[in-house]
TORKOL-4160 file (C-alpha; in steps of 0.2 Angstrom, whole numbers, padded with zeros to 4 digits, m for minus):
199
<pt num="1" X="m0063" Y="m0046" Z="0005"/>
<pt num="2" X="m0061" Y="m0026" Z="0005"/>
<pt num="3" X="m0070" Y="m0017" Z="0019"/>
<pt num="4" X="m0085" Y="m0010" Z="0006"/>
<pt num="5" X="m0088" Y="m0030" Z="0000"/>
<pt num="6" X="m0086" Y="m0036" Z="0018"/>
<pt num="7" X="m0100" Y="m0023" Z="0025"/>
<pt num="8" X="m0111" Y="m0028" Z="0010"/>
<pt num="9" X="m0110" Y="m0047" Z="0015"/>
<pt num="10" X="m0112" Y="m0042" Z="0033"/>
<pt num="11" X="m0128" Y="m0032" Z="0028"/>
<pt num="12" X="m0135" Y="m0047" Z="0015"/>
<pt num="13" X="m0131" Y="m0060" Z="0031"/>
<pt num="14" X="m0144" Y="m0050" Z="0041"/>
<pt num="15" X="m0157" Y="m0047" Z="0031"/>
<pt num="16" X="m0156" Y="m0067" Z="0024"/>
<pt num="17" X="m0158" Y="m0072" Z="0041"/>
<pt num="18" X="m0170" Y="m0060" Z="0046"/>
<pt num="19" X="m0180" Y="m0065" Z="0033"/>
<pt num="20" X="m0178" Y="m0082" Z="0037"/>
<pt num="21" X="m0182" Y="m0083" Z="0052"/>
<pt num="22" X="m0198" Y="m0071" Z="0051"/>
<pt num="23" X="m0204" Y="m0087" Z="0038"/>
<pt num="24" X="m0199" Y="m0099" Z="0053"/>
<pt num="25" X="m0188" Y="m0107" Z="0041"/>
<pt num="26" X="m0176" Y="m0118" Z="0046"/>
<pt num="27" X="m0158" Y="m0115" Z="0036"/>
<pt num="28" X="m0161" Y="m0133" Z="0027"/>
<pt num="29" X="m0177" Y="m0126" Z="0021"/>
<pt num="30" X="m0171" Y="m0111" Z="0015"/>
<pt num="31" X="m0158" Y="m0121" Z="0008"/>
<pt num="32" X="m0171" Y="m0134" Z="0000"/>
<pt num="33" X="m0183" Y="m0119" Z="m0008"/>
<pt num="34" X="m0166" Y="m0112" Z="m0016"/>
<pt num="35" X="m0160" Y="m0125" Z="m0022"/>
<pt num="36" X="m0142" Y="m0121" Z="m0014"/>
<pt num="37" X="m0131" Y="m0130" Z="m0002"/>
<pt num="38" X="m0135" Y="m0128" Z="0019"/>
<pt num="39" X="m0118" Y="m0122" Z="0020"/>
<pt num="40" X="m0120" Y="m0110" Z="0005"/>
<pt num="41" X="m0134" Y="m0101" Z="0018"/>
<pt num="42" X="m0124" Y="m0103" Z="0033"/>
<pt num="43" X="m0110" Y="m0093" Z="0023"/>
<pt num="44" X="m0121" Y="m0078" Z="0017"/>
<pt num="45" X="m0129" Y="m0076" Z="0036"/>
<pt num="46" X="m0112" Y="m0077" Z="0042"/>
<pt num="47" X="m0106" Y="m0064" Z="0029"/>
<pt num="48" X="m0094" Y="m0076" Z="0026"/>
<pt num="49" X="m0090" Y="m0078" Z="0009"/>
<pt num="50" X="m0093" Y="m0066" Z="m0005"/>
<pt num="51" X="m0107" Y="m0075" Z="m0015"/>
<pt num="52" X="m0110" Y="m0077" Z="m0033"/>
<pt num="53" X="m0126" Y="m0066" Z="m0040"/>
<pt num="54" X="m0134" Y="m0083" Z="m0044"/>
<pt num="55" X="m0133" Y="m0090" Z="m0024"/>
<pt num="56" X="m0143" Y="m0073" Z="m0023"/>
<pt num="57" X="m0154" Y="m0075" Z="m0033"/>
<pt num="58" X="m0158" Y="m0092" Z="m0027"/>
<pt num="59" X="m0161" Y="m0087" Z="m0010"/>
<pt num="60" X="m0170" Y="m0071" Z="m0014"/>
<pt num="61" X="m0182" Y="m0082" Z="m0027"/>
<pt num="62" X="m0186" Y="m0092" Z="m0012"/>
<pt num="63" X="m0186" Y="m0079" Z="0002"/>
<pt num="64" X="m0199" Y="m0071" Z="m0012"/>
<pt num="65" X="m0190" Y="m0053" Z="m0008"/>
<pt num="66" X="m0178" Y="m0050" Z="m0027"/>
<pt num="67" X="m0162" Y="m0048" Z="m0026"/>
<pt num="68" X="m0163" Y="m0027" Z="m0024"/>
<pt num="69" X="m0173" Y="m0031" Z="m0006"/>
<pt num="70" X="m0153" Y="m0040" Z="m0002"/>
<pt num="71" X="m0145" Y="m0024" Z="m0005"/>
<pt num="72" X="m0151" Y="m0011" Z="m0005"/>
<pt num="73" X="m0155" Y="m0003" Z="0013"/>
<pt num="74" X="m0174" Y="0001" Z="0017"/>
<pt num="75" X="m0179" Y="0019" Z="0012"/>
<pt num="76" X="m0192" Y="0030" Z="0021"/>
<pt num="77" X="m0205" Y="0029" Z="0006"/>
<pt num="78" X="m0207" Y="0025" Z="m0015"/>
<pt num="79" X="m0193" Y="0035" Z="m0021"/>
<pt num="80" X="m0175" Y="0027" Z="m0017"/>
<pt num="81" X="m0160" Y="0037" Z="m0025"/>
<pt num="82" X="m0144" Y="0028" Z="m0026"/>
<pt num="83" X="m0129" Y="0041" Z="m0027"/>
<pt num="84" X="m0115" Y="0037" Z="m0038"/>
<pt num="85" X="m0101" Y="0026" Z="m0031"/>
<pt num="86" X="m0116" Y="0020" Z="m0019"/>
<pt num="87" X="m0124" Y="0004" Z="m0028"/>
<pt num="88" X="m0122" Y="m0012" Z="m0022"/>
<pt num="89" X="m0106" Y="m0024" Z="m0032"/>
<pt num="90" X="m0110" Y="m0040" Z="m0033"/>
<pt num="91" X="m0097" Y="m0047" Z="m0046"/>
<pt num="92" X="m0079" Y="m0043" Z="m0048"/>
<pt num="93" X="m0070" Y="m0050" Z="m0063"/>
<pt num="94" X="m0053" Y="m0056" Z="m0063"/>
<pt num="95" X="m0043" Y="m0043" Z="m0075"/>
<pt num="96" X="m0055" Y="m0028" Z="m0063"/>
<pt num="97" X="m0071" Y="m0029" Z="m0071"/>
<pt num="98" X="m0088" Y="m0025" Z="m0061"/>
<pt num="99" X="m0106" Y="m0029" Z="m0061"/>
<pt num="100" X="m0114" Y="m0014" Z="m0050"/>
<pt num="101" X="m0134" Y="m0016" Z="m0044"/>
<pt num="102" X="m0138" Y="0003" Z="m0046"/>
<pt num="103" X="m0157" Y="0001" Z="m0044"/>
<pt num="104" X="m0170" Y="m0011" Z="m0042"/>
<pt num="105" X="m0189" Y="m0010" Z="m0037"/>
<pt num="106" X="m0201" Y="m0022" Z="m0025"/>
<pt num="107" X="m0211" Y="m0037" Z="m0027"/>
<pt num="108" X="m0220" Y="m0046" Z="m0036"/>
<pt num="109" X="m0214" Y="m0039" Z="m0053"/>
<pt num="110" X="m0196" Y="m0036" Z="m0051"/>
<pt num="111" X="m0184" Y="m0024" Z="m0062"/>
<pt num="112" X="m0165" Y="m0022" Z="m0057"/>
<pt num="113" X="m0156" Y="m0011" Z="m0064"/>
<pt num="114" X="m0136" Y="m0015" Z="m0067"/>
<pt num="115" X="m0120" Y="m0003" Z="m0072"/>
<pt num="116" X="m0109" Y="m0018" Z="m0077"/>
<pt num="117" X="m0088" Y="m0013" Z="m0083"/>
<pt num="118" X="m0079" Y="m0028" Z="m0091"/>
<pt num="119" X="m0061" Y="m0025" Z="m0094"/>
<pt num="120" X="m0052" Y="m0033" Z="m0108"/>
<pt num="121" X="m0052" Y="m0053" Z="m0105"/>
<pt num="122" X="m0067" Y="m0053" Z="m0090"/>
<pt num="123" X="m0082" Y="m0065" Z="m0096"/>
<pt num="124" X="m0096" Y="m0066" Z="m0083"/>
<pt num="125" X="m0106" Y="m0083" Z="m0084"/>
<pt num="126" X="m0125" Y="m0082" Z="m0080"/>
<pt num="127" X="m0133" Y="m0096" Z="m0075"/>
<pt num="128" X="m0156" Y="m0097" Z="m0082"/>
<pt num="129" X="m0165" Y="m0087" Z="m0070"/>
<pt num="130" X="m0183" Y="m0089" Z="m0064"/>
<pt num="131" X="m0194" Y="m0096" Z="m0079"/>
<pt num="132" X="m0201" Y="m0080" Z="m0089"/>
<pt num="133" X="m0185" Y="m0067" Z="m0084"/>
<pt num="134" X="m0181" Y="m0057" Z="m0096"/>
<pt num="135" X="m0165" Y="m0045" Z="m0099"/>
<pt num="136" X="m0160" Y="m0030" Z="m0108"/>
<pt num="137" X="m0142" Y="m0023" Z="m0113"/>
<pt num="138" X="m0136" Y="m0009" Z="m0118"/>
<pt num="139" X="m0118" Y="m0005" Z="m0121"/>
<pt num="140" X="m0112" Y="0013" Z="m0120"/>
<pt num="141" X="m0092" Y="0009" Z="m0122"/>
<pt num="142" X="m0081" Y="m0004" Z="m0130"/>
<pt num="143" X="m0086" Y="m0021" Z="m0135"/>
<pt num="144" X="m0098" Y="m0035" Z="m0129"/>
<pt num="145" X="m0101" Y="m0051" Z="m0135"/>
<pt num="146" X="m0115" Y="m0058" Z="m0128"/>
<pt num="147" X="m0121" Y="m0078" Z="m0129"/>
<pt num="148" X="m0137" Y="m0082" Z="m0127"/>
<pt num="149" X="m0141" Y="m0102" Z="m0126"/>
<pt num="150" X="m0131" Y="m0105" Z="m0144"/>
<pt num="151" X="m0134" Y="m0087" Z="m0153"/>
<pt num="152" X="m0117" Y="m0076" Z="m0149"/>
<pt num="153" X="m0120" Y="m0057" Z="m0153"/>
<pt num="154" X="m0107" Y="m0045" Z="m0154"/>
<pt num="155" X="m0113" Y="m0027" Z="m0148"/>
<pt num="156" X="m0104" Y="m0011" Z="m0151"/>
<pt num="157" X="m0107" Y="0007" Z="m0141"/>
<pt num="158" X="m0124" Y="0011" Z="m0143"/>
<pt num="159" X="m0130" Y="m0006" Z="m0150"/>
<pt num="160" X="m0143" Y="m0013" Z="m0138"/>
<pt num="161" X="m0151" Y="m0033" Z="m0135"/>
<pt num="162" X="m0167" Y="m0040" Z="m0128"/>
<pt num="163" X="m0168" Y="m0060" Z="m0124"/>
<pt num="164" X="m0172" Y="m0072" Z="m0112"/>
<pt num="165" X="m0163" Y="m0072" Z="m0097"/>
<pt num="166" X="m0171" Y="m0090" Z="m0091"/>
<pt num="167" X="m0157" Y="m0098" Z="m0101"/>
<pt num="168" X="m0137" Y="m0099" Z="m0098"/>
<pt num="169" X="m0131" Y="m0083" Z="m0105"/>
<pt num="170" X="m0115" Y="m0075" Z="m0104"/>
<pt num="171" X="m0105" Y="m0057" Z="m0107"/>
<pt num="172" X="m0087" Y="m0057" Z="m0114"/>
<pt num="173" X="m0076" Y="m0044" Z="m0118"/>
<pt num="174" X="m0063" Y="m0050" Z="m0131"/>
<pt num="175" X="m0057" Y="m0032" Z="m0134"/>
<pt num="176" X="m0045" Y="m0022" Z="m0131"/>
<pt num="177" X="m0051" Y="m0009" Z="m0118"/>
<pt num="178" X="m0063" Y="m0009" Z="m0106"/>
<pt num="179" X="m0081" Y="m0009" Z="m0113"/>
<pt num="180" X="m0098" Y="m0002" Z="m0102"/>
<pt num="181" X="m0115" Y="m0008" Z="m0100"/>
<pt num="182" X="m0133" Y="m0005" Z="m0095"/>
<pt num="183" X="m0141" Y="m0021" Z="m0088"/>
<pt num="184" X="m0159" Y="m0021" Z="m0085"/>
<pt num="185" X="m0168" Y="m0038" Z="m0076"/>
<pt num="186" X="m0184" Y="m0042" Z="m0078"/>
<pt num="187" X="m0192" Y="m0055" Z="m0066"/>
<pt num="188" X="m0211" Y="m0057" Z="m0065"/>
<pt num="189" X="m0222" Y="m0063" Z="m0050"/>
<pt num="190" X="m0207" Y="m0062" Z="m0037"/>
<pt num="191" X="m0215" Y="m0073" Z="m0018"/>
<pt num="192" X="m0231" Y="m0078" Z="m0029"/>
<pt num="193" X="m0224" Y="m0096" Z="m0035"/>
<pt num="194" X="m0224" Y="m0110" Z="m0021"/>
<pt num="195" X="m0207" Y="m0117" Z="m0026"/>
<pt num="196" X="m0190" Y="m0108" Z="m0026"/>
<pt num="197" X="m0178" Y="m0105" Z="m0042"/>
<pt num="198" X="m0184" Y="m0115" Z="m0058"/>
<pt num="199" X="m0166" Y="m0116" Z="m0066"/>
C-alpha cells in the first residue's frame, strides 16, 4: 500500500471500530450484520488490508453510517468541501484506473458522489447493493460499457445511465484510451432497517 491508501485504511480502521464499539458490538456481530468474514473486520480495524468498496459497504450498511461517514473526516458544520486531489480512492484498477469518493452526504438517505478513470482494459465488478439503491452515470471522456443484470450499454462522452444499482453491475472500458466518469449513488433509509446488507 502507498502512504495516501495506507492513511485512509488507518482512518476507516478507527472509525469502524469506533463505531463498533459505541454499538457494543462484538467484531462477530459486526461481522454477522454485514454479512462479511470476522477476519474481513479485524483487517479494516487493523488498516490491514486495502478493502474492496463492497466490504465497505457491508460494514457501513450495518454500522447504519454510509460509506461517506468511512472517509470522509468530520467537518465543523452542513457544508464539506472536498478539494481536488482530496477525495477518498477506494478502488485501483489493474492497467491504473481509479474510483475516487469525491462527496457523499449523511444518513438516512444517502447520496455518494464518485470521479471514477478507467484506463484501457480496467473492468470494475459491483456486487447488488442494499435493496432500492439506485445509481447514475455520466461519462465525460472515452468509452464505457456498462452491464446491468443481462442488459450491456455502451456510453460514449456526454451519454448518461440511470438503473438499479441493487443488482450485479459492472463498468468496462474496451477502448483504447482512458475514458472518465461521474458516478452518483443513491441509497435510501441508511441505519433505519434491522438487518445489515440485503445482497
Amino acid at each position: 500500500m502507498d502512504e495516501g491508501t495506507a492513511s485512509l485504511a488507518a482512518a476507516i480502521g478507527v472509525r469502524v471500530k469506533r463505531e463498533r464499539q459505541t454499538r457494543r458490538w462484538t467484531l462477530d456481530q459486526l461481522a454477522e450484520m454485514a454479512g462479511v468474514s470476522r477476519r474481513a473486520v479485524v483487517n479494516v480495524e487493523q488498516g490491514a488490508a486495502n478493502p474492496s468498496v463492497g466490504t465497505l459497504l457491508r460494514i457501513s450498511d450495518a454500522l447504519g453510517i454510509g460509506l461517506p461517514a468511512l472517509v470522509e473526516p468530520p467537518g465543523p458544520g452542513p457544508v464539506k468541501v472536498t478539494r481536488s486531489g482530496e477525495g477518498a480512492v477506494l478502488w485501483n484498477g489493474e492497467a491504473g484506473g481509479r474510483g475516487v469518493l469525491v462527496a457523499g452526504t449523511e444518513p438516512p438517505d444517502v447520496v455518494e458522489l464518485w470521479d471514477w478513470t478507467l484506463e484501457p482494459g480496467d473492468r470494475h465488478e459491483s456486487e447488488p447493493h442494499t435493496t432500492g439503491t439506485k445509481e447514475l452515470i455520466q461519462v465525460h471522456q472515452g468509452e464505457v460499457s456498462v452491464t446491468v443484470a443481462d442488459q450491456s450499454l455502451a456510453l460514449g462522452a456526454g451519454d448518461a445511465v440511470a438503473f438499479p444499482g441493487d443488482v450485479a453491475h459492472s463498468y468496462l472500458n474496451a477502448g483504447k484510451r482512458a475514458a472518465r466518469f461521474s458516478l452518483a449513488v443513491f441509497e435510501q433509509g441508511v441505519g433505519t432497517r434491522s438487518e445489515g446488507h440485503d445482497a
